[in-house]
C-alpha positions as CSV (number, residue, x, y, z in Angstrom):
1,X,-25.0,-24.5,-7.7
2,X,-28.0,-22.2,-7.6
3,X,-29.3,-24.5,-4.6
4,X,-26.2,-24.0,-2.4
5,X,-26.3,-20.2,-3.2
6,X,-29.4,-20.3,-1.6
7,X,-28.6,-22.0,1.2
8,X,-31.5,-24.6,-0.1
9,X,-30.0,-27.5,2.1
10,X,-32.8,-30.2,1.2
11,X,-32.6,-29.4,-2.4
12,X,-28.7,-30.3,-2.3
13,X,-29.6,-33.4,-1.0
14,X,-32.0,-34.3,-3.4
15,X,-30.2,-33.5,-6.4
16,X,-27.1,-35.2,-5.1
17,X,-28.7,-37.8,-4.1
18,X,-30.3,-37.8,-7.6
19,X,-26.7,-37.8,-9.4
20,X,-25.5,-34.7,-9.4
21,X,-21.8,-33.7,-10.1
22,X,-20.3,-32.0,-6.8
23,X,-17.4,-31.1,-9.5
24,X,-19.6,-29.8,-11.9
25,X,-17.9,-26.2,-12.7
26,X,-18.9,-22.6,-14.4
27,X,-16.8,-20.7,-16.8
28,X,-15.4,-19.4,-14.0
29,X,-13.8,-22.4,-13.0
30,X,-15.9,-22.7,-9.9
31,X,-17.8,-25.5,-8.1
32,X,-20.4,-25.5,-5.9
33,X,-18.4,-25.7,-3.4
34,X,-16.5,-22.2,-4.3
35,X,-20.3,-20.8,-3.8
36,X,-20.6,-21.7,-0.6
37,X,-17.9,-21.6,0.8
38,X,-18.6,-17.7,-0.5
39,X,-21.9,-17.5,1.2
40,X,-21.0,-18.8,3.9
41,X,-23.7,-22.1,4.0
42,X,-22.8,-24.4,6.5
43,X,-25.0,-26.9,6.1
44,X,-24.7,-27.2,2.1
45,X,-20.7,-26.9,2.1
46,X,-21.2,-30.2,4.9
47,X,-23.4,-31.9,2.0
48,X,-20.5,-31.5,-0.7
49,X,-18.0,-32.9,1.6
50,X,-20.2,-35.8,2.6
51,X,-20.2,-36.7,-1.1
52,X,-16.3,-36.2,-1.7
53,X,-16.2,-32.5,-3.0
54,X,-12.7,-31.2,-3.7
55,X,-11.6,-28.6,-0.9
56,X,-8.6,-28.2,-2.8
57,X,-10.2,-27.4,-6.9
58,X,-9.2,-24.4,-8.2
59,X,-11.0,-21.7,-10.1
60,X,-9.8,-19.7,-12.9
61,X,-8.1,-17.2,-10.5
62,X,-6.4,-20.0,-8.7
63,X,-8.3,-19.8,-5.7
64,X,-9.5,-22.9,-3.9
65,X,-12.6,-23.0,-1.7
66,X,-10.2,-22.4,1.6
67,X,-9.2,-19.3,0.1
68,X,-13.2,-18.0,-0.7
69,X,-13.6,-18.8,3.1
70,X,-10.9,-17.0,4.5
71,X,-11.2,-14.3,2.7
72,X,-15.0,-13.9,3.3
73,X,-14.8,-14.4,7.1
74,X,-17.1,-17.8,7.0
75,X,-15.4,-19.7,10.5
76,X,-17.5,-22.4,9.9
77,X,-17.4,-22.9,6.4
78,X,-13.2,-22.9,7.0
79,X,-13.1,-25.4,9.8
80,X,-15.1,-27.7,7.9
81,X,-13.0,-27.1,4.8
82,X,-9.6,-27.5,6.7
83,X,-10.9,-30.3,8.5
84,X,-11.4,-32.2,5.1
85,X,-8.0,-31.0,3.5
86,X,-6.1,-32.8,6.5
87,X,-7.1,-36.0,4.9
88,X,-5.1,-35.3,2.0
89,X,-2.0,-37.1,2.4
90,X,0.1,-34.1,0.7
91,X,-1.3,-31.1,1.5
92,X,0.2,-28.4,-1.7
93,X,1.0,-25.1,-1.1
94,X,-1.8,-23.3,-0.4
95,X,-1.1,-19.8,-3.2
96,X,-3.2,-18.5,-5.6
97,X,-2.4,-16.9,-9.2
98,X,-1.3,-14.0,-7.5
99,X,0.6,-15.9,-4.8
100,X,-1.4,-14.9,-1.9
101,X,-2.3,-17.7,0.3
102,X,-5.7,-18.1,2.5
103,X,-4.1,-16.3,5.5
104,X,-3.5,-13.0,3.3
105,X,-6.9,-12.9,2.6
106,X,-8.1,-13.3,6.5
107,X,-5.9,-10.7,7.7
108,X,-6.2,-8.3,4.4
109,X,-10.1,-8.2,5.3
110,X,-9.6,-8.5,8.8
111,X,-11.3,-11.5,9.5
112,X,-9.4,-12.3,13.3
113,X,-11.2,-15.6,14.0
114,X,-10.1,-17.3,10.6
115,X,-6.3,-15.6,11.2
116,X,-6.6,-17.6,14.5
117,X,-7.8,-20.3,12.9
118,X,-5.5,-21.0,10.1
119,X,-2.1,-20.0,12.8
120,X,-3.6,-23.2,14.3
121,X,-1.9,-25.4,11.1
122,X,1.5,-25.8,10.9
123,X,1.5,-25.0,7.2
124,X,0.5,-21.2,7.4
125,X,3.7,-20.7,9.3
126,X,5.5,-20.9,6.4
127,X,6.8,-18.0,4.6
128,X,4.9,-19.3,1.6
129,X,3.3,-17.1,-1.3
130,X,3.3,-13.7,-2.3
131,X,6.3,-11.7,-0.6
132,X,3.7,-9.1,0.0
133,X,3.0,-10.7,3.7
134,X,0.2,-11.5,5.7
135,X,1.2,-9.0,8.1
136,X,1.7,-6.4,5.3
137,X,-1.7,-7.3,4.6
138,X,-2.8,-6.6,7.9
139,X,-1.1,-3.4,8.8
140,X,-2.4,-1.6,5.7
141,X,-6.0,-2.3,6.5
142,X,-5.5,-1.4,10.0
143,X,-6.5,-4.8,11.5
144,X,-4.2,-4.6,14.9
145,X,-5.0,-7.5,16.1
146,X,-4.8,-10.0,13.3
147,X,-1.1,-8.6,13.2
148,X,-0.7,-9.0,16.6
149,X,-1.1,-12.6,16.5
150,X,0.6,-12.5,13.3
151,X,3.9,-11.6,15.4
152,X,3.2,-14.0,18.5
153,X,2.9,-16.8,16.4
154,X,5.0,-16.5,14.3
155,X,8.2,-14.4,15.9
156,X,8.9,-10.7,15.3
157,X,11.6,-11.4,12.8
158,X,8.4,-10.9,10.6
159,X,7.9,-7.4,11.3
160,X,11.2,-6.6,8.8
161,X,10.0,-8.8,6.3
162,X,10.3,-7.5,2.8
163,X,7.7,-7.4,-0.2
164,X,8.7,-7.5,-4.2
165,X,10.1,-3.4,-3.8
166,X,11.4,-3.9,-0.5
167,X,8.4,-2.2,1.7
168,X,8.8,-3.4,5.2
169,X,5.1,-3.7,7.0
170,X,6.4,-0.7,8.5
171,X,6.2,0.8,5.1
172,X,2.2,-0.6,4.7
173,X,1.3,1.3,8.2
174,X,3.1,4.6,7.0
175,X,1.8,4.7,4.1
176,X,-1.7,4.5,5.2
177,X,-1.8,6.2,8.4
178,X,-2.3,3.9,10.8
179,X,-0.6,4.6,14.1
180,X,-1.7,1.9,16.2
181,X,-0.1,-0.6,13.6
182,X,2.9,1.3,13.3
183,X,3.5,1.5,17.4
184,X,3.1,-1.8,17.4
185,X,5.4,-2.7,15.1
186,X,8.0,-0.3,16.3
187,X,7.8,-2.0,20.2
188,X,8.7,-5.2,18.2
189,X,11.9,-3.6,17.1
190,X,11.1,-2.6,13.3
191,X,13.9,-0.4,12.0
192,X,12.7,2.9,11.9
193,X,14.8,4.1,9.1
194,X,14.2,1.1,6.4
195,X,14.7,1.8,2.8
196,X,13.0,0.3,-0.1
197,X,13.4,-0.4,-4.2
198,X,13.5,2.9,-4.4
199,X,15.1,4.7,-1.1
200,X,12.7,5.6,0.1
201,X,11.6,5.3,4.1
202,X,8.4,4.9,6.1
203,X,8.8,8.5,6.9
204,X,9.3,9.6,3.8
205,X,6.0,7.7,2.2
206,X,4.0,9.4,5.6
207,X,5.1,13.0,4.1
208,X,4.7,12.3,0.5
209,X,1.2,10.9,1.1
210,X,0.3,13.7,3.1
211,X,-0.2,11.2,6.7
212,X,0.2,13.4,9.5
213,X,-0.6,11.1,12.1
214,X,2.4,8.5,10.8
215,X,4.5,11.7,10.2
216,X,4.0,13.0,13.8
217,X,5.1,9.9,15.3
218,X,7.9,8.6,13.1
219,X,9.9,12.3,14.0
220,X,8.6,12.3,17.5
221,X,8.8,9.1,19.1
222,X,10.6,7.2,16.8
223,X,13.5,9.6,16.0
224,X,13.6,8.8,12.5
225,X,16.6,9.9,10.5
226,X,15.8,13.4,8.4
227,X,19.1,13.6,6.5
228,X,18.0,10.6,4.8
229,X,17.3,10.7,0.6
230,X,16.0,8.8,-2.0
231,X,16.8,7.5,-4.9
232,X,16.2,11.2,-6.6
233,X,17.9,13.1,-3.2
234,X,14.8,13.7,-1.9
235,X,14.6,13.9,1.7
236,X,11.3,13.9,3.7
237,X,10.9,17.8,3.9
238,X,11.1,17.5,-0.4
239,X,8.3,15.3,-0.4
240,X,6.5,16.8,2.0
241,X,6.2,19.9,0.0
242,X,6.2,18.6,-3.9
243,X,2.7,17.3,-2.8
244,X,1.4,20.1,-1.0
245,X,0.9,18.4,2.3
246,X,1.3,21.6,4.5
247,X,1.1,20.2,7.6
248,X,3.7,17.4,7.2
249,X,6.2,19.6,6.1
250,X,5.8,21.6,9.1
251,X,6.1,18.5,11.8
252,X,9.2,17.9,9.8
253,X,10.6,21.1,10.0
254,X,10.0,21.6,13.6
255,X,12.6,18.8,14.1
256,X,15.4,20.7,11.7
257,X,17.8,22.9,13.2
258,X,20.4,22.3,11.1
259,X,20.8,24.9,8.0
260,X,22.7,22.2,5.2
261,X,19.7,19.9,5.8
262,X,17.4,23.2,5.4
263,X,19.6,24.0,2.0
264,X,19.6,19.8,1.0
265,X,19.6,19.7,-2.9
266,X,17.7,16.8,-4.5
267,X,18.6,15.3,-8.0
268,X,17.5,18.6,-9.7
269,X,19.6,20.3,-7.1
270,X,16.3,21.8,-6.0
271,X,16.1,22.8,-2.1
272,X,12.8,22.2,-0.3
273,X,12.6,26.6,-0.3
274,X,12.5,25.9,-4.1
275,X,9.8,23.2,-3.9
276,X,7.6,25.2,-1.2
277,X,7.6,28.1,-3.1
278,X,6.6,26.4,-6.7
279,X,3.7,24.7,-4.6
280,X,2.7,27.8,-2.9
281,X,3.0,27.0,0.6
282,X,3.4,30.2,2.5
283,X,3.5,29.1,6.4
284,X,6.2,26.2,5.2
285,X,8.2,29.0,3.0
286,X,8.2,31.7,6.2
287,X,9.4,28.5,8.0
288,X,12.3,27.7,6.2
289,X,13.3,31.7,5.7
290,X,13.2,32.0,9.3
291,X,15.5,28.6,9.4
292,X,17.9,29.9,7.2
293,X,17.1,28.9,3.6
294,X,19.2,30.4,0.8
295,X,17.1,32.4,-1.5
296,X,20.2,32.5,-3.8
297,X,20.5,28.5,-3.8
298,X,19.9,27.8,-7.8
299,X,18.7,24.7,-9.1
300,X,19.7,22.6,-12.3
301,X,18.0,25.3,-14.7
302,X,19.8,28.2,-12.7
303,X,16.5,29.4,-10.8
304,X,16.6,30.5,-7.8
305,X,13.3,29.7,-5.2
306,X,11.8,33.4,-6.5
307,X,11.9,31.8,-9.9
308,X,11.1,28.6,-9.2
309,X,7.4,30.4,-8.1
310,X,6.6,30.7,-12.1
311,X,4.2,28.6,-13.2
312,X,5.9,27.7,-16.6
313,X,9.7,28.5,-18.3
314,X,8.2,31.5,-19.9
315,X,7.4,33.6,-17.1
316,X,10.0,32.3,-15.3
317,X,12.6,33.6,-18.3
318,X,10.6,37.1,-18.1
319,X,10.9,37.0,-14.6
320,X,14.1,36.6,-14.5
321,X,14.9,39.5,-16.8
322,X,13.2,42.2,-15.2
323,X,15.2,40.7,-12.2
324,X,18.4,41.4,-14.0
325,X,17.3,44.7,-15.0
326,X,16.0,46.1,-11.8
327,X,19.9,45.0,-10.0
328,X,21.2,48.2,-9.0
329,X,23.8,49.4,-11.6
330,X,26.5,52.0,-12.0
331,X,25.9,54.7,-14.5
332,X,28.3,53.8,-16.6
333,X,27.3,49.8,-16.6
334,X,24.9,48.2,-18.8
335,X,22.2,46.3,-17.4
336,X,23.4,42.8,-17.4
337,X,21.6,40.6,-19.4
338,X,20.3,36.5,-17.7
339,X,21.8,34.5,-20.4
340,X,19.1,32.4,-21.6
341,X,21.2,29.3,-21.7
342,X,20.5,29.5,-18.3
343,X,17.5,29.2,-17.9
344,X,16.4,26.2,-19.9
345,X,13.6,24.2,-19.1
346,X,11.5,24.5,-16.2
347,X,10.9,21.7,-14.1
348,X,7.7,21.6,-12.3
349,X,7.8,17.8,-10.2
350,X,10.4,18.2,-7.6
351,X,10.2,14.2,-7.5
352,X,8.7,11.3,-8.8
353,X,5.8,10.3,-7.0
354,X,5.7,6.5,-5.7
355,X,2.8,4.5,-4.9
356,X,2.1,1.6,-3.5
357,X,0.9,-1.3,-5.7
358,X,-2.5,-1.9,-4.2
359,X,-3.7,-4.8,-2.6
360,X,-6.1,-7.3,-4.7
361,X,-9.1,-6.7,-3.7
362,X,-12.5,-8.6,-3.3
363,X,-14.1,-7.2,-5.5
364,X,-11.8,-5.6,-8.6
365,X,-8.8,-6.6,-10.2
366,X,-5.4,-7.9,-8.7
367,X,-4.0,-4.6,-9.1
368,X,-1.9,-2.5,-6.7
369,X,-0.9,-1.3,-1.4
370,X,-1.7,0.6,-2.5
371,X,-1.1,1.3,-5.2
372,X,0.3,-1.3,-2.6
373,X,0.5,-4.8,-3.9
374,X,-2.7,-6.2,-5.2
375,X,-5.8,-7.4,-2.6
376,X,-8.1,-5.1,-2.8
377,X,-11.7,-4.0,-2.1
378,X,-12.9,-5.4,-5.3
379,X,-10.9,-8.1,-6.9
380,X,-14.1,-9.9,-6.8
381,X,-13.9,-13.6,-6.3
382,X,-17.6,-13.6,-7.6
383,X,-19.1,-10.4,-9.7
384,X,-22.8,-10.6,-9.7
385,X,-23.2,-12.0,-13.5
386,X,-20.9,-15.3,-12.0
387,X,-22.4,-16.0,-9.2
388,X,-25.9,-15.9,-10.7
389,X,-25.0,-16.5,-14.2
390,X,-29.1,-17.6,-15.4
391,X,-31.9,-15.5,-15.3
392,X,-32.7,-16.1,-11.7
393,X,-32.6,-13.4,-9.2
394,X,-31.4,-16.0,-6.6
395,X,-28.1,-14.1,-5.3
């Protein structure tokens, strides 16, 4: 193993030559020809195959060498590897532990020539694996092109394909900001105004995430639907605002002229004046005044948007006493009094925040695209301790 990390072709020989085990595995699970199909070798992977080395063994993470190949960008290494597996008479389906085939990994690292590749076999045009696509894997790492070929191979039906929560690719490209991907799925006829698990549409994850490029686009070009809420009655403008993102909230708002989608209620019956003004964005809260928000509108605790400016129920409760006091009064009416029944507990999150389960990645845990679904960066098919797991310094 140490040899073909090496790229030490003459010493594979020898030592196969000699006996050696090309099954021989690690802990890990992992031959000798995981490792090179990791670095990348040609010439040792060719000396495992000439002596019958599995393509198709798995390590502990269910990978197989194909995988390790893709997903490091080695064309070589995969054509020799895929030329080997089409002597198998039954060639299994090609998924992982986490269900992610070896053409999730090309396009998730953006590795065009292996996509190309691997959309040469008839068996990666299946809909095979983890629901979380290969062209969801492209779009959210911004790989154009790999999802380009993605949809001429494989027919734009794919572009409204759905992952375990119901995020379109459309979704993915929102989420992360990445126009090119999203006009390009858009010109192939992805609906605009998708909902996933949770209600929630590409728009909507642009604003809440703060992506002002996707935002910008989706309310310009694309016409996307405004009125639109979530699971919590959140529309765009609410989630725009419960996160601060300034400039979002402004695109949006730009679009608005009507005043019931300025006074919109979410779940807490909280307008976006209310959650503006609790996240102190001035520009967006002159915006809406001058739109027509209500500064009477109340929400579930009976605050109005000048209450909902406290930063806790206390001083909103004192506020809103010295409110009731100050009201102008006849001489011969007591001051009225705020009932404190109404004005119970404060809520400071306007919404629930979503996130996209991340992507596994090559170098850390399957976790979550973010997160999304689970590739990501570092989900480490090798750490440094298993690939060189004796006391040499060879890798």
């Amino acid at each position: 193993m140490l040899s073909v990390l090496s790229g030490h072709t003459d010493c594979v020989y020898s030592l196969l030559n000699k006996g050696a085990s090309v099954e021989a595995k690690d802990k890990w699970g992992r031959t000798a020809l995981h490792r090179g199909s990791v670095t990348g070798h040609e010439e040792c992977v060719e000396a495992l195959l000439q002596h019958s080395a599995n393509v198709l063994v798995r390590d502990c993470k269910g990978r197989t060498p194909i995988h390790l190949a893709a997903a490091c960008g080695h064309i070589g290494v995969l054509g020799g590897l895929l030329h080997a597996a089409q002597s198998v008479e039954t060639l299994p389906a090609l998924t992982d532990s986490q269900g992610y085939t070896p053409l999730h990994w090309a396009c998730y690292n953006g590795h065009d020539t292996c996509v190309e590749v691997l959309l040469e076999l008839e068996i990666f045009h299946k809909a095979e694996g983890n629901t979380f696509s290969p062209l969801h894997c492209a779009v959210i790492r911004d790989n154009e092109v790999a999802a380009e070929m993605l949809i001429d191979t494989l027919g734009p039906a794919i572009v409204s394909a759905k992952d375990g929560k119901s995020r379109t690719p459309l979704h993915a490209a929102a989420f992360t900001d990445h126009v090119e991907c999203l006009q390009l799925l858009l010109s192939h006829n992805a609906q605009v105004n998708c909902v996933d698990a949770a209600g929630k549409t590409p728009l909507m994850m642009a604003a809440e995430n703060g992506q002002t490029n996707a935002v910008e686009l989706l309310v310009s070009s694309a016409k996307a639907d405004l009125t639109l809420q979530d699971a919590e009655k959140n529309t765009a403008l609410h989630l725009a605002c419960s996160k601060g993102h300034e400039t979002s909230a402004l695109l949006i708002l730009e679009k608005i002229t009507d005043r019931n989608l300025i006074n919109a209620t979410n779940a807490a019956l909280q307008t976006p004046l209310h959650v503006a003004a609790r996240n102190g964005l001035i520009v967006v809260v002159q915006e809406l005044l001058a739109k027509g928000a209500s500064v009477l509108a109340v929400d579930e605790n009976g605050y109005t948007p000048a209450l909902a400016c406290a930063p806790n129920k206390d001083v909103a409760d004192c506020l809103a006493l010295i409110l009731a006091t100050m009201m102008p009064v006849s001489p011969c009416t007591v001051a009225p009094t705020l009932p404190f029944s109404a004005v119970n507990h404060y809520t400071t999150s306007p919404s629930k925040s979503v996130t996209f389960d991340s992507l596994p990645a090559l170098r850390a845990e399957h976790s979550s695209y973010c997160s999304f679904n689970n590739i990501g960066h570092h989900d480490g098919f090798y750490k440094d301790e298993e690939l060189n797991d004796s006391d040499s310094e060879t890798y």
